[in-house]
C-alpha positions as CSV (number, residue, x, y, z in Angstrom):
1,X,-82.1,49.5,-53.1
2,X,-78.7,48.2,-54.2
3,X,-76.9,51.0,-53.0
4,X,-78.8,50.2,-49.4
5,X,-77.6,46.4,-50.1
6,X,-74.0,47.3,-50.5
7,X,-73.9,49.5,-47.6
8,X,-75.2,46.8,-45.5
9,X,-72.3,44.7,-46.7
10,X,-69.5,47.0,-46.2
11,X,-70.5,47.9,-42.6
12,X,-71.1,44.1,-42.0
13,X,-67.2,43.2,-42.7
14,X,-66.0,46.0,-40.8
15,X,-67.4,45.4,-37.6
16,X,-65.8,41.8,-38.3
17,X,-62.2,43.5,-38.0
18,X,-63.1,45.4,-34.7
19,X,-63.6,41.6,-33.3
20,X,-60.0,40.9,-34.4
21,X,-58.2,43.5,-33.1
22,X,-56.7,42.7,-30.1
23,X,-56.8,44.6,-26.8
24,X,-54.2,47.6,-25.6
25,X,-51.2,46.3,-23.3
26,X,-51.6,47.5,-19.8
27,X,-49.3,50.2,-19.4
28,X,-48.3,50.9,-22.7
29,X,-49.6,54.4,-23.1
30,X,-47.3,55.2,-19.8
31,X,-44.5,53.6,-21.3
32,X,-44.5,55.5,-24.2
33,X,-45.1,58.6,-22.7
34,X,-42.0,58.4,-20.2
35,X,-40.1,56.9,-23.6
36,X,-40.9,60.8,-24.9
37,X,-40.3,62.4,-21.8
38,X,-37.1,60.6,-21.9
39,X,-36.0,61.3,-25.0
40,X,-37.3,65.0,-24.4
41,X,-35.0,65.5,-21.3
42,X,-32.0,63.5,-23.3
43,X,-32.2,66.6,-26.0
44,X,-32.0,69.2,-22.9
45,X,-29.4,67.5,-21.3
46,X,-27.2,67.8,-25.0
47,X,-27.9,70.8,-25.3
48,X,-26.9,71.7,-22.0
49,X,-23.9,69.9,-22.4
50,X,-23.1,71.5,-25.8
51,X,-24.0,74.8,-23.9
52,X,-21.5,74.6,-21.4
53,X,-19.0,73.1,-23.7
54,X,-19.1,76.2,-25.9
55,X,-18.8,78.2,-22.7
56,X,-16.1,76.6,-21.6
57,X,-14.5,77.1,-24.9
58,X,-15.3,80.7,-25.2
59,X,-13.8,81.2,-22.0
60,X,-10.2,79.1,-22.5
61,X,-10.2,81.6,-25.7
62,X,-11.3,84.7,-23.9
63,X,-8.4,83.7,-21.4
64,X,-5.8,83.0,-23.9
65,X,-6.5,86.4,-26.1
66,X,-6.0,88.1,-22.3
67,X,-2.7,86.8,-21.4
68,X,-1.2,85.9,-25.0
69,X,-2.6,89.3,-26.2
70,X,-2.0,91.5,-23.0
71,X,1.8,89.7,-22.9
72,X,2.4,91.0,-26.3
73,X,0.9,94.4,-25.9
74,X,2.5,95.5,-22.7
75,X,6.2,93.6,-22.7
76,X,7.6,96.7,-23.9
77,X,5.9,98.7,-21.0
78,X,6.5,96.2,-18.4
79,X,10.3,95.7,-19.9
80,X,11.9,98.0,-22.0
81,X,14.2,97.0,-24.2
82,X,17.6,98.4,-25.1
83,X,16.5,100.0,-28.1
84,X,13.8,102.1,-26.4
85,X,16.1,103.2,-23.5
86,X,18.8,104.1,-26.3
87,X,16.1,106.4,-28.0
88,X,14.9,107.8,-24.8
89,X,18.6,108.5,-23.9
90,X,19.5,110.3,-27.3
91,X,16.1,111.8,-27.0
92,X,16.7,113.5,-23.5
93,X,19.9,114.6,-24.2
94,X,19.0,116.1,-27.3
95,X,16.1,117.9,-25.8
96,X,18.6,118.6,-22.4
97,X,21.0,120.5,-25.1
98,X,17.7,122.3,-26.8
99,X,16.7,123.6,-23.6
100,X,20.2,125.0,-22.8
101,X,20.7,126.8,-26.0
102,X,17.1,128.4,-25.8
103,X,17.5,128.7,-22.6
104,X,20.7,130.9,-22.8
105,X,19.1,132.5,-25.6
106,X,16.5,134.1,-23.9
107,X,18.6,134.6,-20.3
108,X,20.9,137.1,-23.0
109,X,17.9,138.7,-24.6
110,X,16.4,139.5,-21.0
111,X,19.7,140.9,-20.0
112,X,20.1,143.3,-23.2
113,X,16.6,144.3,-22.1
114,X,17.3,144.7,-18.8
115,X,20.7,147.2,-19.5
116,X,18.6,149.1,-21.7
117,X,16.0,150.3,-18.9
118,X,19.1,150.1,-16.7
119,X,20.2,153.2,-18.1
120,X,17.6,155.1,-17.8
121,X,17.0,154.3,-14.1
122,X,20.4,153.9,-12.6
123,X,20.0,157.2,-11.2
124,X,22.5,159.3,-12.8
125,X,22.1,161.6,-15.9
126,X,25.7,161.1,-17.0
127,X,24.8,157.7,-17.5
128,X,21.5,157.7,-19.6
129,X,23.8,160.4,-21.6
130,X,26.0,158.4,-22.3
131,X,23.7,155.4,-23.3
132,X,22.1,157.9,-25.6
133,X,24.9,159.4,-27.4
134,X,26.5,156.1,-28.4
135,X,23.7,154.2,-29.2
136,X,22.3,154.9,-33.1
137,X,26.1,154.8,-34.5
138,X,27.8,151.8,-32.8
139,X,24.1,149.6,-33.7
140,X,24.4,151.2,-37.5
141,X,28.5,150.1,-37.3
142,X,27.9,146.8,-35.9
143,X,24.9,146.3,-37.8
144,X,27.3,146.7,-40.8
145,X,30.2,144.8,-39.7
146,X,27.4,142.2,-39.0
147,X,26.1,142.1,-42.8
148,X,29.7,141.5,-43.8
149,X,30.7,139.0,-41.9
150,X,27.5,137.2,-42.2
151,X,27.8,137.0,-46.1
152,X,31.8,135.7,-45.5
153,X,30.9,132.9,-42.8
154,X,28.5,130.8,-42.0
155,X,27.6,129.0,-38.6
156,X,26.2,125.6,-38.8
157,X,25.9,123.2,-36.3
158,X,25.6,119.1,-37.4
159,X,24.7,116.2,-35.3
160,X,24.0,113.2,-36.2
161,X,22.8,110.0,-34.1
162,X,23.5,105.9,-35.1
163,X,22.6,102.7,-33.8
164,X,24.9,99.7,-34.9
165,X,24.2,96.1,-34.4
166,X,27.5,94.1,-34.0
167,X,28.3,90.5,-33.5
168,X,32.0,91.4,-32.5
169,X,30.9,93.7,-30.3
170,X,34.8,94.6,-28.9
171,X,36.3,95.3,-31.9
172,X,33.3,97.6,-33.2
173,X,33.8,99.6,-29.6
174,X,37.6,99.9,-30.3
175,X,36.9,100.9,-33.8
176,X,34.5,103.8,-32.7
177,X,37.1,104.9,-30.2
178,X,39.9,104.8,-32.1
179,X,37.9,106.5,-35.2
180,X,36.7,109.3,-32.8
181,X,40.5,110.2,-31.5
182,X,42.1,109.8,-35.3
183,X,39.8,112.4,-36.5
184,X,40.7,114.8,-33.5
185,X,37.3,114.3,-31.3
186,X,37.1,113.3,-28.0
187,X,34.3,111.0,-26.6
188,X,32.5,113.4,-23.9
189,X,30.4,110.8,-22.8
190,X,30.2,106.5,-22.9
191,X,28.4,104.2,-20.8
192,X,28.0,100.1,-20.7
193,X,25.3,97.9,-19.9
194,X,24.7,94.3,-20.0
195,X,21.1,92.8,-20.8
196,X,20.4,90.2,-17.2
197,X,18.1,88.2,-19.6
198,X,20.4,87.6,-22.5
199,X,24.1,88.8,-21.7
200,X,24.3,90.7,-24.5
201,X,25.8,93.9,-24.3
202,X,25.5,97.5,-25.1
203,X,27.1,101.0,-25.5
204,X,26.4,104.2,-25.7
205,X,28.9,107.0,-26.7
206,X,28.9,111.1,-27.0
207,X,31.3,111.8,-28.9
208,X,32.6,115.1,-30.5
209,X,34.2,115.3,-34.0
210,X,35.2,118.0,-35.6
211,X,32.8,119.5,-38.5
212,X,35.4,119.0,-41.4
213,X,36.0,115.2,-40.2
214,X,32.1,113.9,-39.7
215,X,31.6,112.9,-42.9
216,X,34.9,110.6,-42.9
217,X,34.1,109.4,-39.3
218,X,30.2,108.8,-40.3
219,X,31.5,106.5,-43.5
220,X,34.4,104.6,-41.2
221,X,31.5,103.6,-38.6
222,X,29.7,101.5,-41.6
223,X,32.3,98.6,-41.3
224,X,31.5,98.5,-37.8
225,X,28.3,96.8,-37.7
226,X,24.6,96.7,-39.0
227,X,23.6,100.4,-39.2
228,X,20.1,100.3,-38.3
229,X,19.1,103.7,-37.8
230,X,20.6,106.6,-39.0
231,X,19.9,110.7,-38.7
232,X,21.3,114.0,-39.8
233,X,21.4,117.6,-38.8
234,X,22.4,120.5,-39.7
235,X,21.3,124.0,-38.3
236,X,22.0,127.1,-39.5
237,X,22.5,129.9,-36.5
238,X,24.3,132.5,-38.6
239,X,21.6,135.6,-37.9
240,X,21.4,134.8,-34.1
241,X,25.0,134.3,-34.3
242,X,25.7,137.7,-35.9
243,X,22.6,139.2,-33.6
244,X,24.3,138.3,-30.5
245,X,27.7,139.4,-31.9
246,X,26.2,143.4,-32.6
247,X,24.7,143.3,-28.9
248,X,28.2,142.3,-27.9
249,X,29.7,145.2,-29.7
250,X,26.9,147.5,-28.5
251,X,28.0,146.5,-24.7
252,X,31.7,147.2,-25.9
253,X,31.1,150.2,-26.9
254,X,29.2,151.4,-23.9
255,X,31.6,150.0,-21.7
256,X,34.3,152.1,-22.8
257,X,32.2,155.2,-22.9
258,X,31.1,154.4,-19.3
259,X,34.9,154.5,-18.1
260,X,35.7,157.3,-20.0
261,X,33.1,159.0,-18.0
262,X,34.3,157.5,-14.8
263,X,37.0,159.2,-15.1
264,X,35.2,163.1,-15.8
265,X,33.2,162.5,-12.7
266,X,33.8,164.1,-9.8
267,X,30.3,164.1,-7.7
268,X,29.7,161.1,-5.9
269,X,26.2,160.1,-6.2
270,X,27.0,159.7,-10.7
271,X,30.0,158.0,-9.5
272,X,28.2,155.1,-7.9
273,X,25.7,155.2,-11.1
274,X,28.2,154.9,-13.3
275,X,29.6,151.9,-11.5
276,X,26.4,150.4,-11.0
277,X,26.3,150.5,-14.7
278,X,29.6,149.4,-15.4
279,X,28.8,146.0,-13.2
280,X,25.8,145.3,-15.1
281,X,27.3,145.8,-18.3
282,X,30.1,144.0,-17.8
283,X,28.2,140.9,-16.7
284,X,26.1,141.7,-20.1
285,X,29.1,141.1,-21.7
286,X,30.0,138.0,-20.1
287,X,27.2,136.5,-21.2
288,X,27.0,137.6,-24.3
289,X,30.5,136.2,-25.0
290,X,30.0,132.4,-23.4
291,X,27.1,132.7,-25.5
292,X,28.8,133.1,-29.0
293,X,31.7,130.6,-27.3
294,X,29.4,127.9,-27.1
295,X,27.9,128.3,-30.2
296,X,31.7,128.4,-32.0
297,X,32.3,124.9,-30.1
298,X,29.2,123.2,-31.5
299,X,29.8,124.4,-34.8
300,X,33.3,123.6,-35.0
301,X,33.1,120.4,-33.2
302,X,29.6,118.0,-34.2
303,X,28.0,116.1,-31.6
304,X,27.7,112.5,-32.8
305,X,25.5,110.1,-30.3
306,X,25.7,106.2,-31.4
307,X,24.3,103.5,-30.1
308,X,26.4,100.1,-30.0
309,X,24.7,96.7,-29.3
310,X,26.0,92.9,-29.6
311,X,24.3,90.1,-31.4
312,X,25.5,86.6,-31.3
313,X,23.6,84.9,-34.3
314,X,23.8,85.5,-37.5
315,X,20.5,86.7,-39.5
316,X,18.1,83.9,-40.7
317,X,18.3,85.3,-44.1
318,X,22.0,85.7,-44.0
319,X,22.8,83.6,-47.6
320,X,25.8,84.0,-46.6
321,X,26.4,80.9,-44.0
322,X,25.8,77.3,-44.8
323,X,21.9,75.9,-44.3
324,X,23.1,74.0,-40.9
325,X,23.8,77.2,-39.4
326,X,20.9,78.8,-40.9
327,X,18.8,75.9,-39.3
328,X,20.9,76.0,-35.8
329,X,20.5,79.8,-35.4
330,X,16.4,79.6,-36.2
331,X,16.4,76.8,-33.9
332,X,18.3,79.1,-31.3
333,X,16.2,82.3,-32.1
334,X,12.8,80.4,-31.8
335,X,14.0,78.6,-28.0
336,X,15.6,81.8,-27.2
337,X,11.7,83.9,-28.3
338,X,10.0,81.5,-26.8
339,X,11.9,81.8,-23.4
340,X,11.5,85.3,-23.5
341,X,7.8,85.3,-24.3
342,X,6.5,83.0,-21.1
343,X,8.7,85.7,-18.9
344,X,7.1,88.3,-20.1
345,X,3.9,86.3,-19.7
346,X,4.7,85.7,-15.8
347,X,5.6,88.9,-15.3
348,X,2.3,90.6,-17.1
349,X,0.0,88.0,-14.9
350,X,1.8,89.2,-12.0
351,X,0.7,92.8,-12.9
352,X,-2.8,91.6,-13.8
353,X,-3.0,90.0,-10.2
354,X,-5.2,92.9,-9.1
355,X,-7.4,93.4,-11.9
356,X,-7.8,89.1,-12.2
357,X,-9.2,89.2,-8.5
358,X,-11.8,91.8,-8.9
359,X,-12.8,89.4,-11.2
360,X,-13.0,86.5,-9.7
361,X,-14.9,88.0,-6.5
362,X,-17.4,89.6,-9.2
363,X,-17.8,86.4,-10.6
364,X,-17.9,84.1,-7.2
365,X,-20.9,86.9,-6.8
366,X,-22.8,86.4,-9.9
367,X,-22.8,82.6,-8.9
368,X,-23.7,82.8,-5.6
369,X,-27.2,85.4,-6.8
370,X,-27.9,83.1,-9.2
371,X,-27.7,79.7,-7.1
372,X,-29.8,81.6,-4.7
373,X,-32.1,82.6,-7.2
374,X,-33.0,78.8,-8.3
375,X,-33.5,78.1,-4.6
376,X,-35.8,80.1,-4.2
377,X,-37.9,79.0,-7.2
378,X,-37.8,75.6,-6.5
């Protein structure tokens, strides 16, 4: 019973405090549902705005990374510089003067071939007869005369190829000239060219020194500038030297016996053989001797290919001038680097022109679909 009592008691103050309690505003429940919604659709609306922001970002970057990136990647395809054309020059004229020599090479070997089976098909019997009695001993004498020779002299044939960096760009030409005729050379080829961008210029110089002076003339071109790149040759050519000197002497010797058979002849069909034969190995022989001639001119005399170009200021790391100049020529260098790099970038957007309006019509696209798209759902 005095739980029941207390019960009674308790439920009897309660029901005083739902008296006191006052009554809901009208529209507050609206209120604070639009006060969500509100604060709801201010959330979206950051996030959309940081959403675009970042996209906006991302895009300025992606931009940047094409052009700054794409500028630096392709300036030296879009504008070669001096130093590429220099190598491409020394490199074409080296593999020019490869192609010759292999090419001659194998124009004499397809000759000797071709006298060979000439002999045998010339039409005459005097003539294979007389390719067949001289053959074994003048190849064993040659052969011989060849092994001696070879173990007295040997053919080697230097080049060598510099490029120089010079801020007195004048006197460094003179000096190479003036080097290149004191050692008894002669320049066999020079050209000049002047850089539209910078004004600096450049020279490039075949020049041919004889073998016992390259060494001298290669130390003397040190004091004329900044040696940046330097290389070195030296082939040996001694066998096919002493190879193309026995198939000389082979042709000598035929020749001779030829026209002493010219002269036993009296019918006229081995005449004309005979003569046949003497035009074809005569012109053997030709060959064979311009062959051994040019290789006796590029051994005696090396081909030296240099590079020459002009720089105005001094290195930054040259401890050598005072820090004013130091400061001056990074100044200069970084204006001057600078210059050069937003060419370079003008002139790689104008390349990309095509590629940058295929993208903008794919992209005008994509917007257009998806504008059309939210029409439609709305």
């Amino acid at each position: 019973m005095h739980n029941i009592d207390e019960n009674e008691v308790l439920r009897d103050a309660l029901s005083g405090l739902n008296e006191d309690v006052p009554p809901m505003p009208e529209g507050l429940h609206a209120a604070w549902m639009q006060k969500v919604e509100d604060d709801m659709e201010e959330k979206r609306t950051e996030k959309t705005l940081n959403r675009k922001a970042l996209t906006r970002f991302l895009s300025v970057a992606a931009a940047l990374v094409f052009v700054v990136g794409g500028t630096l990647l392709t300036r030296d395809d879009l504008a070669p510089t001096s130093d590429s054309l220099a190598y491409q020059n020394v490199k074409s004229e080296n593999g020019a003067a490869y192609a010759r020599t292999t090419s001659e090479w194998e124009d004499a070997l397809d000759d000797y071939a071709f006298t060979e089976g000439a002999a045998a098909d010339a039409g005459g019997g005097m003539v294979y007869g007389a390719r067949t009695m001289m053959d074994e001993p003048v190849e064993e004498e040659a052969a011989a005369e060849a092994i001696d020779t070879a173990a007295t002299e040997k053919k080697i044939i230097r080049t060598a190829t510099l490029t120089l960096y010079s801020q007195e760009y004048d006197a460094s030409l003179a000096t190479l000239r003036g080097l290149c005729e004191g050692s008894g050379g002669w320049i066999e080829s020079s050209s000049e060219s002047t850089n539209t961008r910078t004004g600096l210029r450049s020279a490039y110089l075949t020049l041919r020194i004889p073998q016992s002076a390259l060494d001298g003339y290669l130390s003397g071109t040190e004091g004329c500038g900044r040696v940046t790149y330097r290389y070195e040759s030296a082939e040996d050519v001694t066998a096919s030297y002493q190879d193309t000197r026995t198939r000389l002497d082979t042709q000598l010797a035929l020749m001779e016996r030829l026209q002493a058979l010219i002269t036993e002849s009296a019918d006229l069909s081995d005449l004309l053989a005979l003569e046949a034969q003497i035009a074809d190995t005569q012109y053997q022989i030709d060959r064979l001797q311009t062959s051994l001639n040019n290789t006796d001119r590029q051994v005696s005399y090396s081909t030296v290919t240099i590079s020459l170009y002009e720089e105005t200021a001094p290195a930054l790391t040259d401890t050598t001038v005072s820090l004013g100049e130091r400061i001056t020529a990074a100044l200069s260098t970084g204006f001057t680097a600078l210059g050069d790099f937003l060419q370079d970038m003008l002139v790689f957007l104008v390349a990309a022109l095509p590629f940058i309006g295929i993208v903008a019509v794919v992209a005008i696209i994509v917007v257009i679909i998806r504008r059309l798209k939210r029409r439609n759902l709305k």
